[in-house]
C-alpha positions as CSV (number, residue, x, y, z in Angstrom):
1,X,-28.3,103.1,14.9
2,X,-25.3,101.6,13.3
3,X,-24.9,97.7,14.4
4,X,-21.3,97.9,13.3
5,X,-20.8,100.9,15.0
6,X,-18.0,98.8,17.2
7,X,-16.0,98.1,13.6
8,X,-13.6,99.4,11.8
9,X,-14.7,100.6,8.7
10,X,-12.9,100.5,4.7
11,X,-14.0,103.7,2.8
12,X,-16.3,101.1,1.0
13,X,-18.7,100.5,3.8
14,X,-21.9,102.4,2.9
15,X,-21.1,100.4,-0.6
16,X,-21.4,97.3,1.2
17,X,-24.9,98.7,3.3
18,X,-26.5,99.9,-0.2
19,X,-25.6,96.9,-2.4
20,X,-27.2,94.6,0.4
21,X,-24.2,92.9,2.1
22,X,-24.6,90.3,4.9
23,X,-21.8,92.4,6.5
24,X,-19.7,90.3,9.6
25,X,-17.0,91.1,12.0
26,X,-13.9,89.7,10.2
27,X,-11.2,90.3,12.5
28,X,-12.5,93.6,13.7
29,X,-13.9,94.8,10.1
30,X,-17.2,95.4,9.0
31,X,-17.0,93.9,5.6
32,X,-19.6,91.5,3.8
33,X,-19.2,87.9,3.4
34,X,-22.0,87.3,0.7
35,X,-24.2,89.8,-1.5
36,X,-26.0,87.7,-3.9
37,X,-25.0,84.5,-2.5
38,X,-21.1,82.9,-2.1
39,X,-21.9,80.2,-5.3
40,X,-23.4,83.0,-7.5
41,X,-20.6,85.7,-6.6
42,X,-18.3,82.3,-7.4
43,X,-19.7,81.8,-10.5
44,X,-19.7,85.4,-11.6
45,X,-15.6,86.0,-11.0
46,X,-14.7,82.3,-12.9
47,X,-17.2,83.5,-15.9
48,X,-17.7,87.6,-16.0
49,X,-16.4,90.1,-13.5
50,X,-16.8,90.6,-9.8
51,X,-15.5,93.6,-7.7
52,X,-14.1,93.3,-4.0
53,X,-13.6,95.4,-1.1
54,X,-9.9,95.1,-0.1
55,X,-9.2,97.6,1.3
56,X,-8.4,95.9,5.4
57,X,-5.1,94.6,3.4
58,X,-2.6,96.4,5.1
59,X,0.5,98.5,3.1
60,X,3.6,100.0,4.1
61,X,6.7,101.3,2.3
62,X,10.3,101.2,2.7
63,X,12.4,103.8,1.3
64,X,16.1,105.1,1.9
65,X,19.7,104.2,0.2
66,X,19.5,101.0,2.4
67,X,16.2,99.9,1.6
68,X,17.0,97.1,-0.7
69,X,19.6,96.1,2.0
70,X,17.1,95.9,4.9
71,X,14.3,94.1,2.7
72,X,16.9,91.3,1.5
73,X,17.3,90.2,5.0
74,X,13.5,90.4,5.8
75,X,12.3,88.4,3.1
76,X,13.1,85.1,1.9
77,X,13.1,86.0,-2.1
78,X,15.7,87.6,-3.5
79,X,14.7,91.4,-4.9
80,X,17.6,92.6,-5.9
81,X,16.8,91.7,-9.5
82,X,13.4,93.1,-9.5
83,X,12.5,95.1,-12.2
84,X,11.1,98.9,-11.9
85,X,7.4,98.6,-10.9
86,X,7.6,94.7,-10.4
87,X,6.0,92.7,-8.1
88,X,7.3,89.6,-6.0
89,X,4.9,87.1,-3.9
90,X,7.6,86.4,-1.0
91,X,7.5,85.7,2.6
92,X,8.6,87.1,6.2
93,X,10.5,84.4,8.3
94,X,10.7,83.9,11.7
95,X,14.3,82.6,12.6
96,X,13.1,78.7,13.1
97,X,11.8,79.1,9.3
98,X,8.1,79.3,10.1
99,X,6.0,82.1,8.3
100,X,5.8,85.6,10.1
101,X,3.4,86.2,6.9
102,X,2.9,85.9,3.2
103,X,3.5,89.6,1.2
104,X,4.0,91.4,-1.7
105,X,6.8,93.3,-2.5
106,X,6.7,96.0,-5.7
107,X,9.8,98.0,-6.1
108,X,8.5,101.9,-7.1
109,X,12.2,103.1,-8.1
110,X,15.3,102.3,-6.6
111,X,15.3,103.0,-2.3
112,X,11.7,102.8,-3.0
113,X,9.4,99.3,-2.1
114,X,5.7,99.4,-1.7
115,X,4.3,96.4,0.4
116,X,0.9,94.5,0.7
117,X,0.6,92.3,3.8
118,X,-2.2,90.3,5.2
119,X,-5.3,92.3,7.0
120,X,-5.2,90.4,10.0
121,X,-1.5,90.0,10.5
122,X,-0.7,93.9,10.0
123,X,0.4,95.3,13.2
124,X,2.3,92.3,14.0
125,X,4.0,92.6,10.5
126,X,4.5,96.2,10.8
127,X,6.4,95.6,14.6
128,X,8.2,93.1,13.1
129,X,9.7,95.5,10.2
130,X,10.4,98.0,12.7
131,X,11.8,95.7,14.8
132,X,14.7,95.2,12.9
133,X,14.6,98.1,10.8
134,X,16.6,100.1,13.6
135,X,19.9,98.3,12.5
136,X,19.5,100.2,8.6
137,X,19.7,104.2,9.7
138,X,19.5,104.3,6.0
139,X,15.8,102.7,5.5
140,X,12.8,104.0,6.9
141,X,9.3,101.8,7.0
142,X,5.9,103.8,7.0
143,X,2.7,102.4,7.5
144,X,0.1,103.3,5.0
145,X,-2.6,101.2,5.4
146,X,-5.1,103.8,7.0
147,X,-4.1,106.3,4.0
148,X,-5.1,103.6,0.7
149,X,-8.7,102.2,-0.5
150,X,-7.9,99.1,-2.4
151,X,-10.7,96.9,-4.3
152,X,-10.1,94.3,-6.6
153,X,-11.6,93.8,-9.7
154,X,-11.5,90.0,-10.8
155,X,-12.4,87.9,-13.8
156,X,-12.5,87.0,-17.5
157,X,-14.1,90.5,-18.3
158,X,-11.8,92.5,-15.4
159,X,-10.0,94.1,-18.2
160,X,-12.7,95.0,-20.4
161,X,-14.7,97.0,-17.5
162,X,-11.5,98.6,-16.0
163,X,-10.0,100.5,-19.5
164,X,-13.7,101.9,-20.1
165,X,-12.8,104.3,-17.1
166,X,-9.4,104.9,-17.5
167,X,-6.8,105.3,-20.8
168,X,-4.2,103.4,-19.4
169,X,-3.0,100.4,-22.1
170,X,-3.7,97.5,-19.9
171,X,-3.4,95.1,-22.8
172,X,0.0,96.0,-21.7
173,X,0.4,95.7,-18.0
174,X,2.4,92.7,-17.7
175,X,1.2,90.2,-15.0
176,X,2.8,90.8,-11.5
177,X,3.6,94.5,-12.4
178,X,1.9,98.1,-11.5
179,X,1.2,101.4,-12.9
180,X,2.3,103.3,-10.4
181,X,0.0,106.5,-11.1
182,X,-2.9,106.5,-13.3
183,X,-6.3,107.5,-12.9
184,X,-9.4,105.7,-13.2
185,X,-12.4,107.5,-13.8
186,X,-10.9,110.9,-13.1
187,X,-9.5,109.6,-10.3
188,X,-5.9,109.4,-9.0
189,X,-5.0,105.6,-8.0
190,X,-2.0,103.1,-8.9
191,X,-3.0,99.7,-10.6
192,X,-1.3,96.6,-10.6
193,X,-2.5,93.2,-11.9
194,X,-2.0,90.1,-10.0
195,X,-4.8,88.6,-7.9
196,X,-5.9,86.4,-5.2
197,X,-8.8,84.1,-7.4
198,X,-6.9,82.3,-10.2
199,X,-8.6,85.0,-12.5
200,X,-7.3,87.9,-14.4
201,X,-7.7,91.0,-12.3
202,X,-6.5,93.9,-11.0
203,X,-5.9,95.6,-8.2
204,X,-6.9,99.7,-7.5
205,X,-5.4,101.6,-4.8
206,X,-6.9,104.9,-3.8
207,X,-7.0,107.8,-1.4
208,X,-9.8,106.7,0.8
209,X,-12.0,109.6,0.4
210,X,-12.2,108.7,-3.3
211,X,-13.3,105.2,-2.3
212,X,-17.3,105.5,-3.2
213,X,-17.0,107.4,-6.4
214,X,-13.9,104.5,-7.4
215,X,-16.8,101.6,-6.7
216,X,-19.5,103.4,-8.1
217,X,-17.7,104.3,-11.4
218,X,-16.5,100.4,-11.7
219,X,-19.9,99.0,-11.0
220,X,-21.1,101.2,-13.9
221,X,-18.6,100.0,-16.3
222,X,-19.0,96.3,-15.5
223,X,-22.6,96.7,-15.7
224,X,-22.7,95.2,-19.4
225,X,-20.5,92.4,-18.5
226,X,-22.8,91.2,-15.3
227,X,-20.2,92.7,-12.5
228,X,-21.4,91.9,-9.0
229,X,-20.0,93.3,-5.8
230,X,-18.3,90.0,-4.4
231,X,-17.9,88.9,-0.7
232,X,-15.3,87.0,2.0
233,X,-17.0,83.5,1.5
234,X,-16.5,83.7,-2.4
235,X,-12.7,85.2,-2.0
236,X,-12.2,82.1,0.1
237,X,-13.7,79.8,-2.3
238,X,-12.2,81.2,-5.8
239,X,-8.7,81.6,-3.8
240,X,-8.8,77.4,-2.8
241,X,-9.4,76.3,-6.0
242,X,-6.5,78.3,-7.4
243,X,-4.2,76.9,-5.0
244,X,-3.6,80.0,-3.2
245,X,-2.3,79.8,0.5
246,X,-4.1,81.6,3.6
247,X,-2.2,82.5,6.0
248,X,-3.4,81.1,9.7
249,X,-4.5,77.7,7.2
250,X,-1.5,76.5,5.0
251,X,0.9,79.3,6.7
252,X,1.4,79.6,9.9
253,X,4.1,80.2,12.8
254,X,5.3,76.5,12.7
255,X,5.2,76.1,8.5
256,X,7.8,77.0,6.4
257,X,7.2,77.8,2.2
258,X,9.2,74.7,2.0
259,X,6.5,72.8,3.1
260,X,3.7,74.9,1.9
261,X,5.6,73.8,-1.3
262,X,6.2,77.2,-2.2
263,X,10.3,76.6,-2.6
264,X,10.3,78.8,-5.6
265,X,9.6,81.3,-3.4
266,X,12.4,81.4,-1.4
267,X,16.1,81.9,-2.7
268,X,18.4,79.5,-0.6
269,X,21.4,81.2,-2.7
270,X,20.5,84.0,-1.5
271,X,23.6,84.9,1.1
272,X,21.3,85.9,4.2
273,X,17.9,86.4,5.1
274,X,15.6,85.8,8.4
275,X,15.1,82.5,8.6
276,X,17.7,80.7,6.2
277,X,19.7,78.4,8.4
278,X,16.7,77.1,9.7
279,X,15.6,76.8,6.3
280,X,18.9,75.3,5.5
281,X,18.6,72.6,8.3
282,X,15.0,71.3,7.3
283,X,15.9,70.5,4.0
284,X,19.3,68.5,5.0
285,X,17.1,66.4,7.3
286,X,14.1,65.6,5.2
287,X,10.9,67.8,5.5
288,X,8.8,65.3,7.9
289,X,5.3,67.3,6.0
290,X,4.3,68.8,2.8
291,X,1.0,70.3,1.7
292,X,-1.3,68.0,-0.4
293,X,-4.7,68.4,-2.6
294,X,-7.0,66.0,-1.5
295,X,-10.8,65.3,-3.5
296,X,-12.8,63.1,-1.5
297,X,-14.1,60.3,-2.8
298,X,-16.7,59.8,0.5
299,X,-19.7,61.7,1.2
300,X,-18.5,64.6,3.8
301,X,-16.3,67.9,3.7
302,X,-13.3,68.2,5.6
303,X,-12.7,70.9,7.5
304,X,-9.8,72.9,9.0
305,X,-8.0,70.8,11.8
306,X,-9.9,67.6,10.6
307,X,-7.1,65.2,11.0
308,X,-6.0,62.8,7.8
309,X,-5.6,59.4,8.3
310,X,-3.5,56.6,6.7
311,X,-4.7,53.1,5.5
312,X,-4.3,51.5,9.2
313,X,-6.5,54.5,10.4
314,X,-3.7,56.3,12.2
315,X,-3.9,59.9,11.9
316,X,-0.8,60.8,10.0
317,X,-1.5,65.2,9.2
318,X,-4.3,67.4,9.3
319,X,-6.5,69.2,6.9
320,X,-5.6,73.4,6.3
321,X,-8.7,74.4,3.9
322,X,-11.6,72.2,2.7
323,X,-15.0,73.2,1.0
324,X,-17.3,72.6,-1.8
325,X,-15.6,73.2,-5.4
326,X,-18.6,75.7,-7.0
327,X,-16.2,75.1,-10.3
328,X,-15.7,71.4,-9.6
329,X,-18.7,70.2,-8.0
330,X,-17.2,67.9,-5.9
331,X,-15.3,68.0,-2.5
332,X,-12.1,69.0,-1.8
333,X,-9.3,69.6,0.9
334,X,-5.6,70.7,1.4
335,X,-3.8,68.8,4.1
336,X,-0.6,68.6,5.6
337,X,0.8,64.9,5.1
338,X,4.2,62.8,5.4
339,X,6.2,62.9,1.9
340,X,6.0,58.9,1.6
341,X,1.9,59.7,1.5
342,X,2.1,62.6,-0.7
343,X,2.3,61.3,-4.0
344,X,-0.8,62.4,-6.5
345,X,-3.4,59.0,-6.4
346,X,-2.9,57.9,-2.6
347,X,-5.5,56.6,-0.7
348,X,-5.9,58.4,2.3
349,X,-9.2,59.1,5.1
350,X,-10.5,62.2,6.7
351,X,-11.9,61.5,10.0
352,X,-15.3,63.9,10.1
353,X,-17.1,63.9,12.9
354,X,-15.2,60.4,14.3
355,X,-16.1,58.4,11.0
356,X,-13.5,58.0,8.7
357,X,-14.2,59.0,5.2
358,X,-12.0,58.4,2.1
359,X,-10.5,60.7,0.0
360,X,-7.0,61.0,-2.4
361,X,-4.0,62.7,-3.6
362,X,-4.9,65.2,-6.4
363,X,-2.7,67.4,-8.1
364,X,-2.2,71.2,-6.9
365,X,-3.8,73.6,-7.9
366,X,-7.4,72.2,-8.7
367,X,-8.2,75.3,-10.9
368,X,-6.3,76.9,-13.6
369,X,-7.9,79.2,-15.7
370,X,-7.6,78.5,-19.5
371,X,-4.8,80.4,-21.2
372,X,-6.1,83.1,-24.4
């Protein structure tokens, strides 16, 4: 009998059963969130190659002679100058400026945009695209998620394992950019190279009924460069130390990129998007938070909601992400605080568990790979 039988399943499922993942319910997927342990998978991505199962990320296109139009007012970065097969981080904004969700945006060919939006926040994303889509007769917005497999292949060796199986130049896939169709091991996906870890990697999308024979063959080639299958608690680990945000954590309903100090994000000269005014207003009155790296200096980890305390002891924010730093051996923590207590070296406090323990200001991100 199949315990996750209740679950909805990726097309890498009986990957995850026969390369012995501890597989959870993460929101409503079956999907692993260890194999060999969250600080060896850690360790593998930062110094070999580790493979994920991605594919619960939800995709959608938008295509028609006003597709560009429709997508300029939905997100909050201007694409207009996008190159062909480019890619741009951006966000979806509700019309108070907080986050609808985080997304990537790759523009296939003119009237044609490919999107990647979070697993959790995918029917809401999709209702809110066609929500407003009905205003561009020219633009039409398909969900695709059920139709792609999507892993990710991550790490100093992600390259090396990947053009074994396929005889695509990826010396020359630029960062944030895709190869729209290539194949990998005989098989028919589209590549792009961007990545959620702070590692090089790569992203392969696939028709899911290709899914197995796509893990299999990868495994195989990353065999000499010690690949492991890799799980949730390690994707949340490698994607904190880079300074990446999680939506539901340092995103959210109430949060703008401003604050999230993702500005660069966001083009305010851009003449009108979902979102802007309000935009518009927080900055003319002063942002009362912004989004901190915190190391603490006392024995404890802070956790999501912990609330951050000034030098009286008066909670003054709250923490978004904390954990263990596998790279750093040490504690760490990203918090929302007031600007005046946001500068890198303040003193602040977590309170954990009713005790206050000390931490301070570090600068974002706490991990960035070497460059070659």
């Amino acid at each position: 009998m199949d315990e996750h039988a209740n679950l909805k399943k990726t097309p890498f499922y009986t990957m995850h059963v026969k390369y012995g993942g501890k597989v959870v319910d993460f929101g409503g997927w079956a999907l692993s969130v260890q194999f060999s342990g969250i600080l060896d998978e850690h360790h593998t991505v930062r110094r070999q190659v580790g493979l994920f199962d991605v594919s619960h990320m939800g995709e959608a296109t938008v295509k028609g002679p006003q597709a560009l139009e429709f997508l300029q007012q939905m997100v909050s970065r201007d694409i207009a100058d996008a190159k062909q097969y480019q890619v741009k981080y951006t966000h979806f904004l509700y019309p108070g400026g907080g986050c609808v969700d985080d997304l990537m945006v790759t523009k296939i060919a003119d009237n044609d945009y490919y999107l990647v939006i979070n697993a959790g926040n995918k029917d809401k994303d999709i209702a809110w695209l066609k929500a407003h889509v009905a205003a561009f007769p020219g633009a039409a917005v398909e969900d695709i998620s059920d139709a792609t497999g999507e892993v990710a292949l991550q790490g100093p060796f992600a390259q090396a394992t990947l053009q074994k199986i396929t005889t695509e130049d990826l010396a020359a896939l630029k960062y944030y950019y895709v190869i729209p169709r290539a194949k990998v091991a005989g098989i028919d996906v589209m590549i792009s190279r961007t990545g959620y870890t702070g590692e090089d990697g790569f992203e392969i999308m696939c028709d899911p009924k290709d899914g197995e024979a796509l893990w299999e063959a990868i495994m195989q080639a990353g065999a000499e460069f010690g690949i492991k299958p890799i799980g949730l608690g390690a994707r949340d680990s490698l994607r904190f130390e880079a300074g990446m945000p999680l939506y539901g954590q340092e995103l959210d309903a109430w949060t703008s990129p401003l604050e999230a100090r993702l500005a660069r994000y966001v083009s305010m000269d851009k003449p009108l998007f979902i979102g802007r005014e309000a935009l518009q207003l927080r900055q003319a009155e002063g942002l009362k938070k912004v989004l901190v790296g915190l190391e603490m200096i006392g024995r404890g980890i802070a956790r999501h909601e912990y609330p951050v305390l000034d030098g009286a002891g008066q909670a003054v924010g709250y923490v978004t992400s904390g954990m263990y730093s596998p790279t750093l051996e040490k504690n760490i923590a990203s918090a929302y605080v007031p600007p005046e207590l946001s500068a890198v070296g303040t003193e602040l406090a977590v309170e954990i568990r009713g005790k206050a323990v000390a931490a301070k200001v570090v600068k974002l991100p706490y991990y960035k790979r070497a460059k070659k």
